[in-house]
N, C-alpha and C positions, 0 to 999 in steps of 0.2 A: 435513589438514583435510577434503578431499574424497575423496583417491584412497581412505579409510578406508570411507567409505559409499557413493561411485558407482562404476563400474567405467568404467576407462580416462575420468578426468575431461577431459581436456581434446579429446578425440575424440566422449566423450559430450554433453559442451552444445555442442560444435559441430554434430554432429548434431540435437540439441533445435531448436536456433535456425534449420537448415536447411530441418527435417521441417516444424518449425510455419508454416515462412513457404511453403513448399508449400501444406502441407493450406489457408491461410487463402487461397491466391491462388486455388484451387482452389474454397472455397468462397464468395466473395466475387464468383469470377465464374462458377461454372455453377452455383451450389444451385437457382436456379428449374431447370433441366434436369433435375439428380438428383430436385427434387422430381417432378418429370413424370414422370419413368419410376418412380419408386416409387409413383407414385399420391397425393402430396400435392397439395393445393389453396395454393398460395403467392400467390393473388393480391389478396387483402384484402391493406390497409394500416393500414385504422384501428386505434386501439389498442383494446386488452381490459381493460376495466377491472375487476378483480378477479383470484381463483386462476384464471381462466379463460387468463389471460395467460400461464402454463406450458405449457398443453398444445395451441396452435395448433399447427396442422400445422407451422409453419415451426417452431418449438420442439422437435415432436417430432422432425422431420427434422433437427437438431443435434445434439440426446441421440444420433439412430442412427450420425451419422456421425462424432461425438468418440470415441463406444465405437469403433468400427472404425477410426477410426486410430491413437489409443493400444493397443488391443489387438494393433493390427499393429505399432507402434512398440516396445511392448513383448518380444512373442514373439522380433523379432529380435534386441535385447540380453541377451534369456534364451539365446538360441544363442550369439550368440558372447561372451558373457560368463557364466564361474562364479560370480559376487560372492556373497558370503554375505549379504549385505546388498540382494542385489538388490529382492523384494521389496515392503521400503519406500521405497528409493530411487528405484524405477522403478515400479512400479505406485501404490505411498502419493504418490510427484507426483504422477500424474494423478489421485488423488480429489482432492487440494486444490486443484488446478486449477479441476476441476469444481465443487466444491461452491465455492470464491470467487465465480466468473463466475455462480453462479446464488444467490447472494447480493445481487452488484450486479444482478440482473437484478429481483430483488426494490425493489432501491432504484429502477429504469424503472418498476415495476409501483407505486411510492405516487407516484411522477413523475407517472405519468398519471392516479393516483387524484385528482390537486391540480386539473387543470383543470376537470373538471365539480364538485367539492365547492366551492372556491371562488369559480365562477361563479354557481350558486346562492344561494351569502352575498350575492352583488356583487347581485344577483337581488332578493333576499332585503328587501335591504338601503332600497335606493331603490325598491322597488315599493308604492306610494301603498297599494293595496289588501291590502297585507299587513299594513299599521298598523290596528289600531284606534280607534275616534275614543273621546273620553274618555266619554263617555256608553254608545253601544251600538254593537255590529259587525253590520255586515251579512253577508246570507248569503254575500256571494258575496267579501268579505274574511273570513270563515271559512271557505270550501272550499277558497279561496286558501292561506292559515297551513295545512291539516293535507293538504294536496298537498305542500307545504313542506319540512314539521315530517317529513311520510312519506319524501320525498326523501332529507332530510338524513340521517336516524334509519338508512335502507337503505346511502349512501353509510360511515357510522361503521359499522356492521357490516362492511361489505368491508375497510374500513380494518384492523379488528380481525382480521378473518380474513386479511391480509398480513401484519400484525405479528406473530400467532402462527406462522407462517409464518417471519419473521426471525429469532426468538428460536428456535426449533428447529432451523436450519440455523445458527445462530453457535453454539449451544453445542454442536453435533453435530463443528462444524470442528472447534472450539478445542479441542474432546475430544482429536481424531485426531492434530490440531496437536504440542499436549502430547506426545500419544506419538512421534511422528514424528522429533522433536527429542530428546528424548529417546535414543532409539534412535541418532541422529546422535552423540550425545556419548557413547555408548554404542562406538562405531565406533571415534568418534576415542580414548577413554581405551585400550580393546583395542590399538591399534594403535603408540600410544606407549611402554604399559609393557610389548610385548613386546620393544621398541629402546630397555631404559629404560639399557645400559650406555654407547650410542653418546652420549645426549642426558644423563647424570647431569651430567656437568663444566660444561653450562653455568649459568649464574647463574642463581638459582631456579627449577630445573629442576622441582621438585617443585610449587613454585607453579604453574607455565605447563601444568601437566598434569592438577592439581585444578581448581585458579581459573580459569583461561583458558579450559580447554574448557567447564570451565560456562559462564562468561561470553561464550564464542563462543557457544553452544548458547541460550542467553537472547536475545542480542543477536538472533540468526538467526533465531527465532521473531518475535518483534516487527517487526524488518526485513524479514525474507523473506514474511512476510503481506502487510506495506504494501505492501510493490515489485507484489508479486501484485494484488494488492488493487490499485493504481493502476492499473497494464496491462490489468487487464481493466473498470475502469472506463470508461477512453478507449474501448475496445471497444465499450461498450455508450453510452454517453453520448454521443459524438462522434456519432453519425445525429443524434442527438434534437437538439442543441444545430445541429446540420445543418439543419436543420428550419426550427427556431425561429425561425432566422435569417431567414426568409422575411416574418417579422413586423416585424422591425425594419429601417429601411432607411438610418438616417442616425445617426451619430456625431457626436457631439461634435469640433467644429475641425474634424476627420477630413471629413466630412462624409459623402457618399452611398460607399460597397465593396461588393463582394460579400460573402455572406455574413460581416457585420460582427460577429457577434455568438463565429461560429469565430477571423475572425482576431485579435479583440480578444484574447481567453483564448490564444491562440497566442502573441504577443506581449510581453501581461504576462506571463506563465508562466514565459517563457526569461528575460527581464530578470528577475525576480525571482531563478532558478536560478543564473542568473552575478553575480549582486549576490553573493550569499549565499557560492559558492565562492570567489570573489576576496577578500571579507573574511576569510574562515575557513579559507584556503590553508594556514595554519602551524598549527592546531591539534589536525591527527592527529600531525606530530612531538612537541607539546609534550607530547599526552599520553600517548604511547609513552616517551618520558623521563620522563615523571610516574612510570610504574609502572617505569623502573627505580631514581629513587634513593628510592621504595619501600621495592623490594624488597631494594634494600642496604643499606638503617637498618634492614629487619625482620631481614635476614639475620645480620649483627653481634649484635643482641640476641637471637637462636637459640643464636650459639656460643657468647654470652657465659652461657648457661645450664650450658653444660658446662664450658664454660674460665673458671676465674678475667683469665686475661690477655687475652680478650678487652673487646667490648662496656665497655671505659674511659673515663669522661668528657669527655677531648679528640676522643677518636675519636666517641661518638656524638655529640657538638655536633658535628663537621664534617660527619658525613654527613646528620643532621636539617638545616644550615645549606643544603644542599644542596636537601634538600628543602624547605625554604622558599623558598629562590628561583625555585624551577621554579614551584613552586603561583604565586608573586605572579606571576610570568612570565604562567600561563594565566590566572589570573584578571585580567591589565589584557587580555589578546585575548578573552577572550570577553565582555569588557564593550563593544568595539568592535563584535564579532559581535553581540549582543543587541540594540545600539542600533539596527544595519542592518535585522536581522530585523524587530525588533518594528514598525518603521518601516515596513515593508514587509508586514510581514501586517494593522497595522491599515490603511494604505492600500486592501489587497483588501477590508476590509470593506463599502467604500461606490465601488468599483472601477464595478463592472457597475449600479448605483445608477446615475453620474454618465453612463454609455454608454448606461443608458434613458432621461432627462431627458429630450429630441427625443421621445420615442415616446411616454412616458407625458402629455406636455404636449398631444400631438397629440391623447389619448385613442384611438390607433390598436389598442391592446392592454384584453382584458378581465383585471381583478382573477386568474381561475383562471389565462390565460393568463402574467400577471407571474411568479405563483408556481413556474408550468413552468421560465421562465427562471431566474429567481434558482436556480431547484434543479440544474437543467442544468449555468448554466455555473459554479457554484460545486464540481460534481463535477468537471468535465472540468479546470476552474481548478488544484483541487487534487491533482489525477491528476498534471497537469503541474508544480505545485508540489513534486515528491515530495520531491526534493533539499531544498528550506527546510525542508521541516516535519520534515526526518529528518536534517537534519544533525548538529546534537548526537549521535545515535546511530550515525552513519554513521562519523565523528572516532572514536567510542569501539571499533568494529568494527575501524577500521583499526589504530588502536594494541593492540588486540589480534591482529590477523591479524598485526601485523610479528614481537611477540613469537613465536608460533607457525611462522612461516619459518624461524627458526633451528631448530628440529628437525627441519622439512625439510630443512633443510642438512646439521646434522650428520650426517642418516641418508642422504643422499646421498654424505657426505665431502668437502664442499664448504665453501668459508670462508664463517664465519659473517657473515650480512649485515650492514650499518649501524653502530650501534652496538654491538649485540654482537660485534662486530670488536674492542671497545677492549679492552684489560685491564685489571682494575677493582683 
């Protein structure tokens, strides 16, 4: 599944995860330095409200030093590695890297667009002189409304000109995306059906080599964004929600913590994560079993196309019997599973609600200000939620990764894992 498209996988994301946590300790603690000596200005803090927000110095200074450590990252896995695949495997990660992290970076950039647009509403809203009385307006509640009206009107075009901005970079990813996976399953079918004599014998070998690798390659797009897509949200959201937290200063029961608004989302997050695995522990077996008495009711009804003496009526009612008890099997667990989830995500709906009550009672926080938060830690919330919101597909990944081991095995010459151990 990997060694097909990365070169020396288990050397190479140990390396990934080594280099990364370098370059980020690196830039986490001397970028104001590198920016000095390169001649950037890193010392503004406020934010940039609109496309201005990309190209701060501090911005540009990230673009320069991502390109020069992936391209250094790179160049060495091109030496010591020949991969024919290298590439897209090694260079096509680092554009999705890149273009995610500045995707969410666009989701900080309407983050910020929300406090001044909606402090203006809040503004807007309760200022006496912005109503009209029912007979006639005065001059200075008309200069008032089209100061206003001009704000607002200026804010929605910025707005417009970050969404265009969103919609060009998502469909620009998901283009490359596409391909990217593609080529991945591209890898893995090459790599199977040149070892198609080692792997023919096992049970629907032909299956696990169409179906599966699509099905990995599907699965791995969808997943391997999100996981993407999470990681570098924490990245970018966690300062902000950092921040924020300076606004609010007292919880619910909890009462007065530091930073309360990080450790709340800290806290539910994980409880959330380990509710969800603990419930759902047994449902990547069940459905790795799913797809084998499957593929043994389809497989019967294949020979029974060529053999009269197959595919028999005693025999396919035992192995459909089969198959029904597994399906009723996963369907009472993930009715258990669904109860916990659902329970638990509509919980987060009114979660960071019930942690602002104190604050918003106090009237400590403006209207634009709320909306920062709700947006903050409803990202970082679900950054950390990654596990809940992807577990269904996470269960379906695994029972397809198990199937797919056994042709690692066989092609190592190694006894087949799990269940394909049994003889059917």
């Amino acid at each position: 599944m990997f060694k097909s498209f990365f070169p020396n996988p288990k050397i190479f994301f140990t390396s990934v995860v080594v280099y990364a946590a370098i370059c980020a300790i690196i830039w986490y603690g001397f970028n104001e330095e590198i920016g000095r000596f390169l001649g950037f200005d890193l010392s503004s803090s406020k934010p940039v409200i609109g496309l201005g927000h990309f190209v701060t110095d501090s911005f540009l200074l990230f673009y320069l030093y991502y390109f020069f450590c992936t391209t250094l990252f790179a160049v060495f896995w091109f030496k010591v590695s020949n991969h024919p695949w290298r590439w897209w495997s090694i260079v096509g990660s680092t554009f999705i890297l890149f273009s995610t992290y500045f995707s969410v970076q666009i989701s900080v950039a309407i983050n910020n667009w929300r406090r001044p647009f909606f402090d203006l509403v809040q503004a807007a809203l309760k200022d006496p002189e912005s109503q009209s009385s029912e007979n006639t307006t005065s001059a200075v509640s008309e200069e008032t409304i089209s100061s206003i009206s001009s704000e607002l009107f200026d804010l929605i075009i910025i707005f417009s000109e970050i969404a265009f901005l969103a919609i060009f970079m998502f469909v620009i990813t998901r283009f490359f995306i596409s391909h990217f996976i593609f080529r991945w399953r591209t890898a893995m079918n090459d790599y199977y059906t040149a070892r198609w004599e080692q792997v023919r014998h096992i049970e629907g070998a032909s299956q696990r080599i169409q179906e599966d690798t699509m099905r990995f390659a599907g699965i791995m797009e969808s997943l391997g964004v999100s996981i993407v897509d999470a990681v570098m949200t924490l990245f970018a959201f966690l300062p902000v929600l950092w921040t924020l937290s300076e606004y609010v200063r007292v919880l619910p029961i909890v009462g007065e913590i530091a930073y309360p608004l990080f450790v709340a989302s800290l806290v539910w997050s994980i409880f959330g994560t380990g509710l969800l695995a603990l419930v759902g522990i047994k449902l990547p077996g069940l459905e790795f079993k799913n797809q084998r008495v499957e593929a043994a009711f389809r497989k019967e009804l294949v020979y029974g196309e060529d053999d009269t003496s197959r595919a028999q009526p005693p025999t396919l009612k035992e192995l459909f019997a089969n198959v029904r008890k597994n399906y009723f099997r996963l369907y009472f667990n993930y009715m258990y599973f669904n109860i916990a989830r659902m329970m638990y995500l509509q919980a987060d709906n009114i979660f960071v609600y019930v942690l602002l009550i104190p604050t918003i009672a106090a009237g400590a926080i403006t209207f634009g200000l709320l909306q920062q938060i709700l947006t903050a830690f409803n990202q970082v919330s679900n950054s950390f939620q990654y596990l809940v919101n992807s577990w269904t597909t996470i269960v379906e990944l695994l029972s397809v990764y198990k199937r797919l081991t056994s042709f690692e095995a066989a092609i190592r010459h190694e006894p087949l894992p799990g269940l394909d151990a049994v003889t059917t």
